[in-house]
FIKOLZA-1660 file (N, C-alpha, C; in steps of 0.1 Angstrom, whole numbers, plus 5000, padded with zeros to 4 digits):
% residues 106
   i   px   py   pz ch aa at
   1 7739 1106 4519  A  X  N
   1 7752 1105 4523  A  X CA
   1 7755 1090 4527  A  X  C
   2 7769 1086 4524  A  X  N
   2 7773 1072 4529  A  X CA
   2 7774 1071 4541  A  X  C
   3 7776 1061 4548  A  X  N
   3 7781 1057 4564  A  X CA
   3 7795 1061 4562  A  X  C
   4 7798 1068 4570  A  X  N
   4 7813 1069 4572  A  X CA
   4 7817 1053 4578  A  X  C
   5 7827 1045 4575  A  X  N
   5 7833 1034 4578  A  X CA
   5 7843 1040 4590  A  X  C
   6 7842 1037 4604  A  X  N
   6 7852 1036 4614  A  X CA
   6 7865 1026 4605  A  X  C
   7 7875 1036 4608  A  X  N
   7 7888 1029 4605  A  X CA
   7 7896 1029 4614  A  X  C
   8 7903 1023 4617  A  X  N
   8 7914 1022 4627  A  X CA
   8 7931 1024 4628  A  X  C
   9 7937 1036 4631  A  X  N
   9 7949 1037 4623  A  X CA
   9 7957 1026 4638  A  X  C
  10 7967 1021 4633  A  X  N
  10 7974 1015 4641  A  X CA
  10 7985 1021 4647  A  X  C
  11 7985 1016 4661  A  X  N
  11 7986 1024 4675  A  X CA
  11 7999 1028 4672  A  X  C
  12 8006 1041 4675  A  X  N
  12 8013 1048 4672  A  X CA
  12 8028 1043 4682  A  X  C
  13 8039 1042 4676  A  X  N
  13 8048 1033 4682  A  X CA
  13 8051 1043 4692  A  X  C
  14 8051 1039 4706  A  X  N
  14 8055 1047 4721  A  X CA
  14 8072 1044 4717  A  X  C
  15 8081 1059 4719  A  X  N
  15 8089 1058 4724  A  X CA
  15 8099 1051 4731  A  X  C
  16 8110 1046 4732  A  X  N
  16 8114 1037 4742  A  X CA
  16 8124 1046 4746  A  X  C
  17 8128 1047 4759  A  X  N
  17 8139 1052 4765  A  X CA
  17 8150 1058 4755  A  X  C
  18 8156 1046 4745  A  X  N
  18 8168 1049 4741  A  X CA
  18 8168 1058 4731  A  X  C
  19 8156 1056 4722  A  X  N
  19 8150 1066 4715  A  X CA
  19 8147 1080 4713  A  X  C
  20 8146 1082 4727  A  X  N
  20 8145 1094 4737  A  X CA
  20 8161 1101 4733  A  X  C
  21 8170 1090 4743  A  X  N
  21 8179 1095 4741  A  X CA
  21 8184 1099 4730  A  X  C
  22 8181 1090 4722  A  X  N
  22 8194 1094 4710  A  X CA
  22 8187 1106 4702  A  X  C
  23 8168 1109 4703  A  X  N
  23 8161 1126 4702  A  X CA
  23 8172 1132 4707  A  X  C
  24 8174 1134 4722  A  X  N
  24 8181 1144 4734  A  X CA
  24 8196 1142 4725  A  X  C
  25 8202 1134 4724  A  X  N
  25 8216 1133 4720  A  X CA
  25 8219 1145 4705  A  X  C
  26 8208 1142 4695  A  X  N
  26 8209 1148 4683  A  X CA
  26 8205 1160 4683  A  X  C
  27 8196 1166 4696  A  X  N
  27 8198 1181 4702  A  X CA
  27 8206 1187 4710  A  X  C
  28 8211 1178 4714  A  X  N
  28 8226 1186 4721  A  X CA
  28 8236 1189 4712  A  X  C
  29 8239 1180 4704  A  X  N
  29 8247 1180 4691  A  X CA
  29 8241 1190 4685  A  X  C
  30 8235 1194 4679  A  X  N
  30 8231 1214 4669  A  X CA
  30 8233 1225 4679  A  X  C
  31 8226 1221 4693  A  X  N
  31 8232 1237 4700  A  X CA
  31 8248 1238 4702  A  X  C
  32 8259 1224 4704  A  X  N
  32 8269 1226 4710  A  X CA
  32 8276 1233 4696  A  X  C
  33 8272 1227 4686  A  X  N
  33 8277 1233 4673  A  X CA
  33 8270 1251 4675  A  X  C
  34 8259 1256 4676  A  X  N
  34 8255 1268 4678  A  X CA
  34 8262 1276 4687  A  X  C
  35 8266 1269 4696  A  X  N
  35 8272 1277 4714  A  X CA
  35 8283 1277 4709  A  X  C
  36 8293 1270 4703  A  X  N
  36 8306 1276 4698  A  X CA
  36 8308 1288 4689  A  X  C
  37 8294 1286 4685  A  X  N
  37 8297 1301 4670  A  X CA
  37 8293 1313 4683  A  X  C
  38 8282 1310 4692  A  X  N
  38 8279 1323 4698  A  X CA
  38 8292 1325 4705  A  X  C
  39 8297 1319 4708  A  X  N
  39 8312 1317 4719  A  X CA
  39 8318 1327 4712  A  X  C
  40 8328 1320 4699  A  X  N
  40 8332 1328 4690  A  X CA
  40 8328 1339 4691  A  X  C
  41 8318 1341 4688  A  X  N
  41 8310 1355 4682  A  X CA
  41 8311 1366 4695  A  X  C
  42 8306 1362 4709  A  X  N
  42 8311 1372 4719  A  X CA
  42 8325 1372 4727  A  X  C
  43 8333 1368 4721  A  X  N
  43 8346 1367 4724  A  X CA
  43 8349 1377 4716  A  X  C
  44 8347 1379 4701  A  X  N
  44 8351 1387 4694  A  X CA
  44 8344 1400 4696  A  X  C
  45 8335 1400 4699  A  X  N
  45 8330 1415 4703  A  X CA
  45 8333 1420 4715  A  X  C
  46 8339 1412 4726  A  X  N
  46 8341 1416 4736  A  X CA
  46 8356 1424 4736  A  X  C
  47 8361 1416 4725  A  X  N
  47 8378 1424 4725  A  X CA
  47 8378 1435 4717  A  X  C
  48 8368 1437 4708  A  X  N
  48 8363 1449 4700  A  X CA
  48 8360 1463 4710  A  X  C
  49 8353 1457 4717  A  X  N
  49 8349 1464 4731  A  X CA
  49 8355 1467 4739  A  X  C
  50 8369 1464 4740  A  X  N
  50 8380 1467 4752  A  X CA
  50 8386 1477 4743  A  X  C
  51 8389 1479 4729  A  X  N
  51 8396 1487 4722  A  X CA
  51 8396 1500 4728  A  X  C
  52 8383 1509 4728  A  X  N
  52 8383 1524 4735  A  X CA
  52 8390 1522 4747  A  X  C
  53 8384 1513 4752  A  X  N
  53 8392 1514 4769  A  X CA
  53 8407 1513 4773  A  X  C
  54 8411 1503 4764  A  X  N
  54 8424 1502 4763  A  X CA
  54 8428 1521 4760  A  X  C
  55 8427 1523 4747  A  X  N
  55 8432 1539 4740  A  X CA
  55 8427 1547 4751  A  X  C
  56 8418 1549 4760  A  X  N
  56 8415 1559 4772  A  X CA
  56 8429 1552 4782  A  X  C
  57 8430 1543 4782  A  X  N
  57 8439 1542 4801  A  X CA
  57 8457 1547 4791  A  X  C
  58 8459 1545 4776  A  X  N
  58 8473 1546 4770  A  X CA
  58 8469 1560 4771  A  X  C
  59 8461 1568 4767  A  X  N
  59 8460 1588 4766  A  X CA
  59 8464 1590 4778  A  X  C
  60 8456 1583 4787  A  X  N
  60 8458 1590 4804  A  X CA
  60 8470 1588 4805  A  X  C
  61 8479 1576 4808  A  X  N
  61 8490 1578 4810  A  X CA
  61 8498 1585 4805  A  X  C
  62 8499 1585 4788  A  X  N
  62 8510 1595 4782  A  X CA
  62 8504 1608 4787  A  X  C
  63 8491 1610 4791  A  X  N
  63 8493 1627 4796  A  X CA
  63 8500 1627 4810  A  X  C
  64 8500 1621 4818  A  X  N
  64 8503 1621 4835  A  X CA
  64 8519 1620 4833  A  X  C
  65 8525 1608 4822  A  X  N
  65 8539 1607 4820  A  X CA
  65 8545 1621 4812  A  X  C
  66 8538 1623 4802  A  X  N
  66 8542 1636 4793  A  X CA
  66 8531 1648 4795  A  X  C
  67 8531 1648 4799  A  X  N
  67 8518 1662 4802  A  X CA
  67 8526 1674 4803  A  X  C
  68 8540 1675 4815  A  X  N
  68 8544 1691 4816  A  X CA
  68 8550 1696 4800  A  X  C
  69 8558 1682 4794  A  X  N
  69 8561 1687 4780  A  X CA
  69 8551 1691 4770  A  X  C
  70 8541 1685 4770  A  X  N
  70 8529 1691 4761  A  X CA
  70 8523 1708 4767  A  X  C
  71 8522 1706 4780  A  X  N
  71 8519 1719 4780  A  X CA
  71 8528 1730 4779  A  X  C
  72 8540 1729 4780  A  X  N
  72 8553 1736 4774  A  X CA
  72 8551 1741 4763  A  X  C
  73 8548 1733 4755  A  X  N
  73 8548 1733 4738  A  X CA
  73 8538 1735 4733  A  X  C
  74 8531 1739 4741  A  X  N
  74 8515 1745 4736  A  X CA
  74 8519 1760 4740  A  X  C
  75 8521 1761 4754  A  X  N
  75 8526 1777 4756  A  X CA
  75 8534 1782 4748  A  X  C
  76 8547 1775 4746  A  X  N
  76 8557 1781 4736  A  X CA
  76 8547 1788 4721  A  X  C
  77 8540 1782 4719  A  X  N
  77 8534 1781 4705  A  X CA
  77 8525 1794 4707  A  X  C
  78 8519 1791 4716  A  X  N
  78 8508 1804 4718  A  X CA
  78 8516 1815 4724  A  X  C
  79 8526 1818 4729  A  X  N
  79 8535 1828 4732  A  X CA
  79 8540 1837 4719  A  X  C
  80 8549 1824 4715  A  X  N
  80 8550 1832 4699  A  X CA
  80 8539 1834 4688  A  X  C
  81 8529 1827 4687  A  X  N
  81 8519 1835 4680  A  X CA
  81 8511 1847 4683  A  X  C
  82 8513 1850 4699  A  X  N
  82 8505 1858 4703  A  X CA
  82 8518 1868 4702  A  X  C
  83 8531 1872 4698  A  X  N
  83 8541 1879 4696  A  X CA
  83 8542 1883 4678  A  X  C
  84 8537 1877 4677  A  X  N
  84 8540 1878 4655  A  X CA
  84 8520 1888 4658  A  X  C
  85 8509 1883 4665  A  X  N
  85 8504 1892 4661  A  X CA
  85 8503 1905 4667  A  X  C
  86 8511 1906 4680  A  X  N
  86 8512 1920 4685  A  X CA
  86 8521 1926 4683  A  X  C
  87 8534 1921 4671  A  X  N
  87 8543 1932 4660  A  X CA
  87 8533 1932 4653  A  X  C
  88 8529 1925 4645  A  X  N
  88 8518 1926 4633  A  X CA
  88 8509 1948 4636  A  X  C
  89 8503 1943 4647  A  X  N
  89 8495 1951 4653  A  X CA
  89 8504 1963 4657  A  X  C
  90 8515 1960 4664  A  X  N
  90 8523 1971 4666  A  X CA
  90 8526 1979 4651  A  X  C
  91 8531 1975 4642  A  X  N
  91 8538 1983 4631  A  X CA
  91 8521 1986 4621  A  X  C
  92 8515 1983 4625  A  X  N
  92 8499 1991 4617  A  X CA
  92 8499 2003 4626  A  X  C
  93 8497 2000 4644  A  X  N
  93 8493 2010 4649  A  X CA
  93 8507 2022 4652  A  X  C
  94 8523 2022 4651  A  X  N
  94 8529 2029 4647  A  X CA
  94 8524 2035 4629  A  X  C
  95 8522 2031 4623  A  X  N
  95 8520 2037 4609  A  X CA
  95 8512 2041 4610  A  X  C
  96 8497 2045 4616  A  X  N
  96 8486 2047 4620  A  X CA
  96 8489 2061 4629  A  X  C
  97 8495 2063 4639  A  X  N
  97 8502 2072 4644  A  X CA
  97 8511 2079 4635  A  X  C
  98 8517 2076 4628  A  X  N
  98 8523 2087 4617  A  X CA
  98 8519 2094 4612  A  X  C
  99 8511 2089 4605  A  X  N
  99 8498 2094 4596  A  X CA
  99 8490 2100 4601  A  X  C
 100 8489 2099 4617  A  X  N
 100 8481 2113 4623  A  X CA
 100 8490 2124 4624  A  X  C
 101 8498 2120 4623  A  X  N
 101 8509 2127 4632  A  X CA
 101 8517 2140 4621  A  X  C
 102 8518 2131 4611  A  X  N
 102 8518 2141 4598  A  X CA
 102 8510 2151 4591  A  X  C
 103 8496 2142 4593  A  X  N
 103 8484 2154 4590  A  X CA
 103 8480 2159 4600  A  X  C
 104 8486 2164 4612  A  X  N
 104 8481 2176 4618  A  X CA
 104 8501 2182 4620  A  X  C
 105 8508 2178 4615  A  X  N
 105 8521 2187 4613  A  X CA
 105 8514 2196 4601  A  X  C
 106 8509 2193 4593  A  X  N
 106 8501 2201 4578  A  X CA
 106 8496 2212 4583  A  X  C
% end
């Protein structure tokens, strides 16, 4: 094998202060560009996120402001449906009664 030859690479240039900075400068410049898009980005989810809440406090109030009209109008409805099926039911169970009533006149 040969002698390896010591070589010498020349001394690596130290930093100076300003150098530093203007590293530190050119990384604050990419995050501040980054932190505006996250900015952006949770501003827009955050109003996304108020949407349900918003439609829960407008339901509550239209029930508390209109509530006795809705339940009005739900009773009315179920009053008269519960009337169409107890004629319904009434004129089966009169004809039902006839029909007994006839075959034991026989």
């Amino acid at each position: 094998m040969a002698p390896r030859l010591l070589t010498f690479s020349p001394m690596p240039k130290i930093p100076t202060t300003d150098d530093k900075l203007d590293i530190i400068i050119s990384h604050l410049q990419r995050f501040e560009k980054r932190e505006k898009l996250r900015m952006w980005g949770s501003f827009v989810r955050n109003v996304i996120s108020l949407i349900p809440v918003l439609i829960f406090i407008a339901a509550t109030w239209y029930t508390v402001k209109y509530g006795d009209v809705l339940l009005q109008k739900i009773t009315s409805m179920a009053a008269e449906q519960a009337g169409r099926v107890a004629a319904q039911n009434a004129n089966g169970l009169i004809d039902q009664f006839n029909q007994i009533n006839n075959f034991l006149k026989k």
